[in-house]
N, C-alpha and C positions, 0 to 999 in steps of 0.2 A: 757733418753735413746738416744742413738747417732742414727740416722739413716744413716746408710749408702747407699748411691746413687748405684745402680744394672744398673739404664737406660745409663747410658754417653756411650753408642753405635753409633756412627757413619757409621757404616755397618754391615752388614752381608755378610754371606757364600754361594757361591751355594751349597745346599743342593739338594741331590739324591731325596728327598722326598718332592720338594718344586719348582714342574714344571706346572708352570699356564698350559702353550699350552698343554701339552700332560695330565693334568687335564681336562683340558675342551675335548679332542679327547676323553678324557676316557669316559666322560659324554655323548656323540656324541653316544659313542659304548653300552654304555649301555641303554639309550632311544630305541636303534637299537632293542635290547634286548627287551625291555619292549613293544615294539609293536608287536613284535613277538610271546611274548608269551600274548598279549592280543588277536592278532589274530587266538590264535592257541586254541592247546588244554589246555593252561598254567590255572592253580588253582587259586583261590583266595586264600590270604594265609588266610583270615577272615573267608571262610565257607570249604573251601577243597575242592570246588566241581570246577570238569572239566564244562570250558565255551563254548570249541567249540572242534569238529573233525575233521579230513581231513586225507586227503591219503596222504605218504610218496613219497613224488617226489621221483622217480628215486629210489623208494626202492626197493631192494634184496629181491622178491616175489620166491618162490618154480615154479619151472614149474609145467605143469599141471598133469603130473603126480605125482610129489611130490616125487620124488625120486630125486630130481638133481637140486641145489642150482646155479644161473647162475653166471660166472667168472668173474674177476676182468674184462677181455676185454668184456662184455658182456655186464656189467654195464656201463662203459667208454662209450659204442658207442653211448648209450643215454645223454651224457653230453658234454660240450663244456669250453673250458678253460675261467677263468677270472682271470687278474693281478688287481697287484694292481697297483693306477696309476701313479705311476712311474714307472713300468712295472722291480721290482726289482723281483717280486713275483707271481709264478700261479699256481693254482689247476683248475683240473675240475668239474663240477657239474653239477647239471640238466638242459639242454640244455633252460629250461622253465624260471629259475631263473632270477633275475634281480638283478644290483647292488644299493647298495643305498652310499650315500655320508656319509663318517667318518669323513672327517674335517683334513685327513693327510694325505702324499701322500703314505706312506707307508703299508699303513692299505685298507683290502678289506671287504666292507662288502653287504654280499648277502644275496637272501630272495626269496622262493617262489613265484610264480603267488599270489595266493592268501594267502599270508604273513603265512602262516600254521608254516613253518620252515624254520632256517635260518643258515647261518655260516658265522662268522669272522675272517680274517686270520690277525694276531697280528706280524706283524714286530719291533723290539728293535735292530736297530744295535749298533754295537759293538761300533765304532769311529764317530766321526766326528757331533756327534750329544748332544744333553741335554736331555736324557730322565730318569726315577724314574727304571730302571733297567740295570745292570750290572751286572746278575750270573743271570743263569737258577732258584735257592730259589727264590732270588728278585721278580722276573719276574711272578712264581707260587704265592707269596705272595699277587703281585699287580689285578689279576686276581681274586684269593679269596675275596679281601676287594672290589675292583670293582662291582664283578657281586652277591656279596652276595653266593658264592659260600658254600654251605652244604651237607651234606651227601655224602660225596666222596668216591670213591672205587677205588681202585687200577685195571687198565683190563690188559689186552696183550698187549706188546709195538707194536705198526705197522710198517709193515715195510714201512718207508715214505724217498726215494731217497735225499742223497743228506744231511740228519739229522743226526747228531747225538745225543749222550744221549737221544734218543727218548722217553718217557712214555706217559702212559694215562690215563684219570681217568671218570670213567660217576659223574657224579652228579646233586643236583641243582640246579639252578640258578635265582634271585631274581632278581628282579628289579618293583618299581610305584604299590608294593602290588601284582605283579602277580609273582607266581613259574612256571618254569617248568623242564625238563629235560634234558640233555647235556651230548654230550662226549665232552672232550677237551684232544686233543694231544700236546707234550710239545717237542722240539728239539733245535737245535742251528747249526749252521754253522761258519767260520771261521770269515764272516762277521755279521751275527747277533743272536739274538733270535727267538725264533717265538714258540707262542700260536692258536692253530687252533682250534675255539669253535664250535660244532655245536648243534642244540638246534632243538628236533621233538618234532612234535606236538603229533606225535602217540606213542612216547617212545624210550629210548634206546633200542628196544631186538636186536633179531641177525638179522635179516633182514636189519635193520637199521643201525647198525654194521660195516654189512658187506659193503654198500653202499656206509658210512662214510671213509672206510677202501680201497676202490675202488677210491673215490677220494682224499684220503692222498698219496696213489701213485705214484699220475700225479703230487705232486707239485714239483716244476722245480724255480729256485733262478737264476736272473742275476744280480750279484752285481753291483752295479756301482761305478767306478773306482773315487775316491775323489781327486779332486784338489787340490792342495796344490802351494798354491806362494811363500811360503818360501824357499828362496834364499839360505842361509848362509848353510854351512857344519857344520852340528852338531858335531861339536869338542868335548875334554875334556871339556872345559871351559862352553862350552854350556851345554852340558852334567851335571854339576857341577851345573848351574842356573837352571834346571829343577830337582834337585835331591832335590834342597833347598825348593821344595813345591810338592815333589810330591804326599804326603799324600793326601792332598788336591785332588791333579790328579787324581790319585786312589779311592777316596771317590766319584767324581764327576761319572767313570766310560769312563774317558779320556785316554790320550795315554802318558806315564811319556818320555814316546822318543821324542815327539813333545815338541818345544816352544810354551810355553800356552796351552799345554796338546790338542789342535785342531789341525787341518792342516786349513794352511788360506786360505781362499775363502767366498765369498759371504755369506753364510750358517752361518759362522763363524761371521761374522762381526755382520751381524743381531741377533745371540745370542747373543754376546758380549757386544753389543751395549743395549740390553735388558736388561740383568743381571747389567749391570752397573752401569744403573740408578735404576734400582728398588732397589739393595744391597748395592750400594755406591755412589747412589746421583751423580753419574758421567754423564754428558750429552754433553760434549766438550773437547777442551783440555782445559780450562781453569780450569773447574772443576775436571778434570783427573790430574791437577799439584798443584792446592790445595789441594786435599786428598793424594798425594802421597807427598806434605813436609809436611803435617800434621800427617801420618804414620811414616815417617821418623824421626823429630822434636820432637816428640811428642807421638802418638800413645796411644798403651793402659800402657803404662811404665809409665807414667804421673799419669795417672788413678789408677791404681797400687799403687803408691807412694802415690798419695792421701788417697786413702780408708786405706791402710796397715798405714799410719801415724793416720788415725780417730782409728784405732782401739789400735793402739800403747796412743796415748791420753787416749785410755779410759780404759788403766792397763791391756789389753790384756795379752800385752809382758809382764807381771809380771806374769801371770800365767802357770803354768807347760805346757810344750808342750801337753803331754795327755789329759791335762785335759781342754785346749782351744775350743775345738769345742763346748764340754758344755758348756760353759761358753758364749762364741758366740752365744748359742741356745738360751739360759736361757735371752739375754741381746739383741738380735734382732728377726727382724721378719724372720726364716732362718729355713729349712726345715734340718735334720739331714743332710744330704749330702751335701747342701751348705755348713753349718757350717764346715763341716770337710775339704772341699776346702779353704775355708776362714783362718782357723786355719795354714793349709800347706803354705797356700801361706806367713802368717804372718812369719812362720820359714823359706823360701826363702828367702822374703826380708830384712830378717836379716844378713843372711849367704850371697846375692849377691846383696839386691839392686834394686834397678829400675829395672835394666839392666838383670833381672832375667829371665824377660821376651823378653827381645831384639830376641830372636829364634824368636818370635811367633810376632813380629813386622814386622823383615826385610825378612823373608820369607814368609809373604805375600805383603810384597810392592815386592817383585821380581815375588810373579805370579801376580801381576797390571801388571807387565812390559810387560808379554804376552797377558793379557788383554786388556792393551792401543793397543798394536798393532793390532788384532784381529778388534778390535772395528775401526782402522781405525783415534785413535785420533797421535798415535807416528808410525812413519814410523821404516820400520824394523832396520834399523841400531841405531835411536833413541832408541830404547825401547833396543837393545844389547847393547850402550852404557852406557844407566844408568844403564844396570842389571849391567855388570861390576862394575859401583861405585858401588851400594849396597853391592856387594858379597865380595868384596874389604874391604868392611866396617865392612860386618859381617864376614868372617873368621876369623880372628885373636881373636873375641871374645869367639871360640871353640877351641877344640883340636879335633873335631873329630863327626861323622855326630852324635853318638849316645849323645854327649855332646848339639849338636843342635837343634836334635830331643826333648831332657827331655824339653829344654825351651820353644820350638813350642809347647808341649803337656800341658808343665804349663799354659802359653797361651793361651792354648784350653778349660783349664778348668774356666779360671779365666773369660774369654770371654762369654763362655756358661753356666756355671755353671753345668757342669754337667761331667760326669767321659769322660776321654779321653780312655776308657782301649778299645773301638773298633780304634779309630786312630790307639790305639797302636798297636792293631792287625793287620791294614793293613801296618802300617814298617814293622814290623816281618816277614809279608807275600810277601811283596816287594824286601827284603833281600834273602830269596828264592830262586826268580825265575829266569830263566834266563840271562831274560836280566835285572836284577838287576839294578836301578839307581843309588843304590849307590856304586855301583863297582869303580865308577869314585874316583880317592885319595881326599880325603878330605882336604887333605893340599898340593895337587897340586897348583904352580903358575900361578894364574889366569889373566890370557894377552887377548888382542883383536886378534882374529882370523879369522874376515868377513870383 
């Protein structure tokens, strides 16, 4: 039996779901969590039973007559603002609270005198950053699996200044074997996300609610204004080099208007400079120009050619197109779904060849282009100059972005082994929208314009 080689990988992708630093913040936030609710009233999830009690800071008590619930400004006057420390972000809260350290500059996290109860304010901006969220789903998604979030319920959206798509939900929350209680409110602004947990020790009821709800109010957003070094006027042309990878952009949760999907600064370099080496062994330019003529030269088209000639040797390509993926299952080690990728791809390289894959090579040696520059290894006309050759190189092998896109998606599966049909989703969805990247002509003459 023929084995066919799956590892000749030489890099990987930034993937949305495959960010150490804001892994480890998340780990930071949810310790936050678990001392909280060890401190508090939080359960053991092994016997059920409450470990400790305490009084709701700054909780929404009935006066003493019990006729008259005290007002959002009644509540406020007992609490005091805390940002987050980059000072993008504030709410107020119990004047008594204290902050503890999250590990990010964006993230606040606060807690009782005596750790009873606590609240997290969760910022995901929109640009300029690498984090596992890019839509208000995501962002709910990454919170659930984070905090062991259960038993959810839908409450009353709040009204929180400044939010939109505002909701909220009470629930559980898990963390180190200890549960406890939480509301979490969920919004967005133009510049980011944001998740606001808070977690009593006495319970979600309405006293609690209300108090919670008294300081979702006060929160107040200063965005800060992102630097951007990039010089060049985003032309057609340019325009054109960013369309040729904007999937990618778009998966990442980037900007498809930006070269290298960032705006460059500092911020940028240091990601870049990180993803580089961790997914492409890139750590200079010397290694930044060996992987981009080995991309180039070479790439997964080589690879390609190889494995589709081991399976061509071994009477693949005599067998009926349908009936290939069986036959690929029944004769290697290959899960149904590989096989049927394997199968496809063997009828590609019939019909085109190597070069089948050429999409899914040279647009991504064009986002390295923004890469290297980002990173600090090609200076910005450097990194426009070679996109030009590339794009130079790979136009004429399409007629058109959707001729482009089918090879980049080939690519993606033959890479990954696994279905491109979400990719596909985000062209479709890219196609859309406004400012569509691929509005730009596809078979526009691509010239130097910086």
């Amino acid at each position: 039996m023929v084995n066919i080689e799956n590892e000749k990988r030489r890099e990987k992708e930034v993937m949305r779901k495959d960010h150490k630093k804001m892994i480890a913040c998340i780990g930071m936030a949810v310790m936050l969590a678990a001392s909280m609710l060890q401190g508090c009233g939080g359960k053991d999830e092994k016997t059920g039973e409450s470990q400790v009690t305490a009084d709701i800071p700054g909780g929404a008590t009935e006066e003493a007559g019990g006729d008259k619930a005290p007002s959002n400004e009644d509540l406020l006057a007992d609490m005091k603002e805390f940002a987050t420390p980059d000072g993008t972000a504030s709410i107020h809260l119990d004047s008594s609270w204290t902050t503890e350290d999250m590990g990010v500059e964006f993230w606040l996290g606060t807690q009782s005198k005596n750790g009873a109860d606590a609240a997290i304010l969760m910022q995901f901006p929109k640009a300029g950053i690498t984090l596992p969220v890019d839509s208000m789903d995501s962002m709910k998604e990454m919170i659930v699996e984070a905090y062991g979030v259960s038993d959810q319920a839908d409450t009353q959206a709040p009204e929180i200044p400044e939010l939109e798509n505002v909701s909220a939900q009470t629930c559980t929350i898990s963390a180190d074997g200890q549960s406890g209680d939480a509301y979490v409110a969920y919004g967005e602004t133009d510049y980011a996300f944001y998740a606001i947990m808070f977690a009593m020790d006495a319970g979600i009821d309405d006293d609690a609610i209300a108090s919670i709800k008294a300081s979702l109010s006060s929160f107040h957003e200063e965005p800060i204004e992102v630097e951007n070094n990039f010089t060049a006027e985003i032309t057609d042309t340019i325009r054109w080099f960013n369309a040729s990878y904007a999937i990618l952009t778009a998966a990442n949760g980037w900007d498809t208007n930006l070269f290298g999907g960032l705006p460059a600064n500092d911020q940028s370099t240091e990601l870049e400079k990180q993803m580089l080496d961790e997914w492409w062994g890139v750590t200079d330019r010397a290694s930044a120009d060996e992987n981009l003529e080995w991309i180039l030269t070479e790439g997964h088209r080589a690879d390609f050619a190889e494995n589709m000639g081991i399976l061509a040797d071994a009477g693949v390509d005599s067998v009926a197109e349908e009936e290939r993926a069986d036959f690929i299952k029944e004769n290697y080690d290959m899960t149904d779904e590989v096989a049927k990728i394997y199968a496809d791809c063997l009828t590609l390289y019939e019909e085109k060849g190597a070069d089948a894959l050429a999409g899914w090579d040279y647009c991504r040696a064009l986002s390295l282009m923004g890469y290297y520059y980002h990173a600090g290894y090609y200076t910005e006309e450097e990194a426009l100059d070679k996109s030009l050759e590339i794009a130079q190189t790979l136009q004429p092998l399409f007629g058109s972005w959707d001729e482009l896109v089918d090879s980049y998606l080939a690519g993606y599966e033959y890479w990954s082994e696994e279905s491109s049909e979400e990719r596909r989703a985000i062209y479709e969805e890219l196609k859309g929208e406004e400012d569509n990247p691929y509005a730009v002509d596809y078979t526009m003459t691509l010239e130097k314009t910086w």
